[in-house]
N, C-alpha and C positions, 0 to 999 in steps of 0.2 A: 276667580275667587268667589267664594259662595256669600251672598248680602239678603239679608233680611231685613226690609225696610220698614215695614206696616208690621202693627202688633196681632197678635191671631185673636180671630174671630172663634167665640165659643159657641157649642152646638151642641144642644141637648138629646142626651139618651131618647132615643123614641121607644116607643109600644114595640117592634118587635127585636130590637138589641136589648130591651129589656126583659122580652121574653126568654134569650138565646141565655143572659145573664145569670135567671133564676134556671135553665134547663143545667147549665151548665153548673150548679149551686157556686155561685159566684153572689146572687142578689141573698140578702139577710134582714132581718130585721134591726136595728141598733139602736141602744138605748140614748144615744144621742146623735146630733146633726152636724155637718159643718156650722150650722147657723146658731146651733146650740154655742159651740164654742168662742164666737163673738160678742158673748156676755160677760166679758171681763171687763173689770173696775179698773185696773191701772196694770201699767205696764214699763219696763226698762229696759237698754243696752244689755246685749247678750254679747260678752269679750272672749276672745279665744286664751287659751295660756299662754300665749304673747302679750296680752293685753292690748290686741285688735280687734274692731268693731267686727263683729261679724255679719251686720244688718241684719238679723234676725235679735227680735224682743221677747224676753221674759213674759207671761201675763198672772197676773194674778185674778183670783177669783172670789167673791164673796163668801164669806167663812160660811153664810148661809148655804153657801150653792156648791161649796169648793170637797163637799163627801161624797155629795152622789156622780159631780162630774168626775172623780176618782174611779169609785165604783165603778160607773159606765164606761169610764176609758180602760180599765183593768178586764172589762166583761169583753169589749172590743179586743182586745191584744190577745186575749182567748180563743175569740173565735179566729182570727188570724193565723195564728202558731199550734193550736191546739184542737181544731177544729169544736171548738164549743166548752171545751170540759174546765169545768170553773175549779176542779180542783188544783189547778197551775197557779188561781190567783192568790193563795194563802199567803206564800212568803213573796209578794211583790207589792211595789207600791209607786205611784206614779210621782215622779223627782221632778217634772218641771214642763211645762208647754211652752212651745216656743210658736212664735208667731214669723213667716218672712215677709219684711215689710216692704222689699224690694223689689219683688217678681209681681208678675200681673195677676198670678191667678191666687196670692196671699195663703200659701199651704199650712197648716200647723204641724210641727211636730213634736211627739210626746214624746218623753225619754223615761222608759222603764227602768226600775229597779230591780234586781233579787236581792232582800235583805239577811238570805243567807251567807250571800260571800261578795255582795256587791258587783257583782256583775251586771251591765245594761247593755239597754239595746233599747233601740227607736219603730215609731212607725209614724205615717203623716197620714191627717185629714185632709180631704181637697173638695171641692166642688167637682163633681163628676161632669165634666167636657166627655163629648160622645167622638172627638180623635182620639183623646187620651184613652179611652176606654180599649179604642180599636186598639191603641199601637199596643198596649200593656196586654191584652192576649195574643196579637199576632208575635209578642217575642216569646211570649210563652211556647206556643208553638211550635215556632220556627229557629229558635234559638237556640245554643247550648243551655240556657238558662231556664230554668223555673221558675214561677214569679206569683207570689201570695197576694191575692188582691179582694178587697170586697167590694160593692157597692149598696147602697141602702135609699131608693131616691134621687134625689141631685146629690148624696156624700156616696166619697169613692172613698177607701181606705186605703194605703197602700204598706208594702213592707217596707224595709230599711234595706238597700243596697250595699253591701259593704264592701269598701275598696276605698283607693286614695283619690283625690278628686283630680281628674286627667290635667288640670292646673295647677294643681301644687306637685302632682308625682313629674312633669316638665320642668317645673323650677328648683326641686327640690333632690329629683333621683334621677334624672335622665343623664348625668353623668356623673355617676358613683361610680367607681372602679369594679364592683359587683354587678354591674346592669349587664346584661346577654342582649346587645343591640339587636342582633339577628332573631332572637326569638320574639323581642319587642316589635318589631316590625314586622316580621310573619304574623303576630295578632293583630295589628293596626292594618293590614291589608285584610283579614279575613273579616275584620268589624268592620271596616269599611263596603265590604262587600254583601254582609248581610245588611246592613244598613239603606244601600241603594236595591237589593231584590225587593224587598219590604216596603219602601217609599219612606223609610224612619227619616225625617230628616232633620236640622239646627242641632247636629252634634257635633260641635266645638269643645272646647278642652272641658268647660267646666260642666255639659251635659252626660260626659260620662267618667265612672269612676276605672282603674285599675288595680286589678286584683295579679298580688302576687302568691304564690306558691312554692315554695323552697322545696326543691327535692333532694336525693340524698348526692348529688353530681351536680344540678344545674336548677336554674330557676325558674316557675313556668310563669307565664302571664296571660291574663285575661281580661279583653276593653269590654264593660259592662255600660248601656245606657240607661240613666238614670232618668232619662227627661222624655217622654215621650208625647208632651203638648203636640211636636208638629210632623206628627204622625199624616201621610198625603192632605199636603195642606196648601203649599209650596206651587210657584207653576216653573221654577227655576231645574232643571235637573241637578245642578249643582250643589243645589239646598240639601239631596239626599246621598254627597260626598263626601263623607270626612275629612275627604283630602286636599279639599277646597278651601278650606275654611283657615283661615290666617294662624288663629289660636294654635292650631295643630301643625302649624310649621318646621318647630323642632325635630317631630316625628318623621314629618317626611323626607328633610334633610339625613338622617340619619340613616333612612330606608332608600336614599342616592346612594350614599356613602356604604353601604355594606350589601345591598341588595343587587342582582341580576332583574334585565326586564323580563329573562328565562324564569326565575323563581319566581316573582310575582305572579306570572301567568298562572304558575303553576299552582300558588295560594292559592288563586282566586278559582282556579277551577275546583281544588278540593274544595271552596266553602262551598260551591254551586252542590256539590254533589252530594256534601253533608245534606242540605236543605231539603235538595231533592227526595232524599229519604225521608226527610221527617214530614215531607209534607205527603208521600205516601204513608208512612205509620198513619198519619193525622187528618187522614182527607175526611172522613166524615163530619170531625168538628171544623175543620177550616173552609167546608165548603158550606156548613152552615152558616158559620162568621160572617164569608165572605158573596154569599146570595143574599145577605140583611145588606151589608155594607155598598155593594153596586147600589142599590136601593136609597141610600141614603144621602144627604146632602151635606158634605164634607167642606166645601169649599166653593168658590167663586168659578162658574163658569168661562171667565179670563183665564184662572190657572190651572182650570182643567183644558184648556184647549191648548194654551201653550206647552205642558206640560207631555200633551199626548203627543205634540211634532214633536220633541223634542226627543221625546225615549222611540218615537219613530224614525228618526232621523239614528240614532242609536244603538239601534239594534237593526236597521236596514228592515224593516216592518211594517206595511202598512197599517196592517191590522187596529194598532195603539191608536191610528184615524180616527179609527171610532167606536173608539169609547165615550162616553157620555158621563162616567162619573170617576171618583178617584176610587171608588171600590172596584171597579172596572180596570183600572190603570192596574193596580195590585193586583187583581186578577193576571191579568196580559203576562206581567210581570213573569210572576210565579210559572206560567206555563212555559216562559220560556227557559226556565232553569228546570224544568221536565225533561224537555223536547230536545234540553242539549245535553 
């Protein structure tokens, strides 16, 4: 079972991830900070339509200060969605910030308006950690997924993920009469699968969302991560299993119950070989990424050691011996979903 005992250690963007950031226009200027947004007056209980606590707080802002942190947050969601063009922001307007007062790394998020038909949508403020950094382009990447992200400084921006959070689609849908067990669990094998090539790991129910898609016969599905703090951080192999992880135990039962150990294999080699392609499409930005990242200090030389027998022990490899950092390990990785 995968355990995460110690809280993570954060690790600041250096001089040349932040070079790779601006090469890659990901770095922007922004009219405000994370730090900007810690200047709120007061604050309250954010209830879901249940009228459960959501631990995330309301803030409110100085009638002084509360039009231009508007403004700047409306200029932000622009550049995001819009690549810059402020004529998006006429008919929008900023509905509420929300604070989480629960997670370690405290993210905001703002929830957009259109005041045309009321339509919204979210994006969050963070403090820019340099794994977070890694893991949110390495799934850009190497993922089915595209992923809008800025950075400005130590503020990261990020987009809004949308899907059901893997904790309430288990409590809530995972035995509907409409669920396609089988297609459910052919996704939760191939997220699981990108998830350990990648070193993505602490994804339990509530770090990723599921996204459905109704077709005109059956229903598709897609495990999305939403959490990418403990991007090679971990020295556990485990840590980068989904399938370890206790939360995610519904899933796996149900992937006993209707799956073959012949299909799984067979999952998992199609994700191997999706990947493989993308990271030929992508070799020249992933091997930029990933010559900064070797280079960089991710984590504790204890769980890069253990981490490196571990996936040695794994893959039957000596090679993972010697690696000396987790941008290294990811390296190893990847080559070996080439070579095979």
């Amino acid at each position: 079972m995968a355990l995460i005992t110690r809280k993570k250690i954060p690790y600041a963007v250096n001089a040349d991830l932040r070079g790779y950031l601006v090469r890659y226009n990901r770095e922007v200027a922004l009219p405000v900070r994370y730090a900007d947004l810690l200047r709120y007056d007061n604050a309250f209980p954010l209830f879901d339509k249940r009228g459960q606590d959501t631990l995330w707080e309301t803030v409110m802002y100085p009638p002084s200060e509360f039009p231009y942190i508007q403004q700047a947050l409306k200029t932000i969601y622009a550049d995001l969605k819009a690549d810059g063009d402020l004529s998006v922001m006429n008919h929008l307007s900023v509905d509420r910030v929300d604070l989480c007062v629960y997670g370690n790394t405290r993210p905001f998020r703002i929830r957009i308006v259109n005041l045309v038909n009321d339509n919204f949508d979210y994006f969050y403020i963070k403090n820019a950690d340099a794994s977070r950094v890694y893991g949110l382009e390495l799934e850009h990447i190497l993922s089915p997924n595209r992923i809008s992200y800025l950075t400005s400084d130590s503020t990261l921006v990020e987009e809004h993920i949308a899907g059901i959070p893997g904790d309430m689609f288990i409590k809530q849908f995972l035995h509907e009469s409409s669920l396609n067990p089988i297609r459910l669990c052919k996704e939760f094998v191939k997220f699981n699968e990108r998830c350990f090539v990648r070193l993505l790991g602490d994804m339990h129910s509530s770090n990723f969302v599921v996204d459905i898609t109704p077709d005109f016969e059956e229903i598709y599905y897609r495990i999305r991560a939403i959490d990418f703090d403990q991007q090679s951080y971990e020295g556990k192999k485990s840590v980068y299993l989904p399938q370890y992880f206790k939360q995610n135990r519904p899933i796996i039962e149900l992937g006993i119950k209707y799956m073959t150990p012949e299909s799984v294999r067979q999952y998992q080699i199609e994700e191997r070989s999706l990947i493989a392609g993308r990271i030929r499409v992508e070799s020249t930005r992933l091997n930029d990424l990933l010559d900064i990242m070797t280079e960089d200090e991710l984590a504790s030389p204890e769980n890069i050691q253990q981490l490196s027998l571990e996936l040695s022990r794994h893959y039957h490899n000596n090679d993972f011996l010697y690696c000396v950092s987790m941008g290294e390990l990811v390296r190893k990785s990847l080559e070996m979903v080439v070579v095979h």
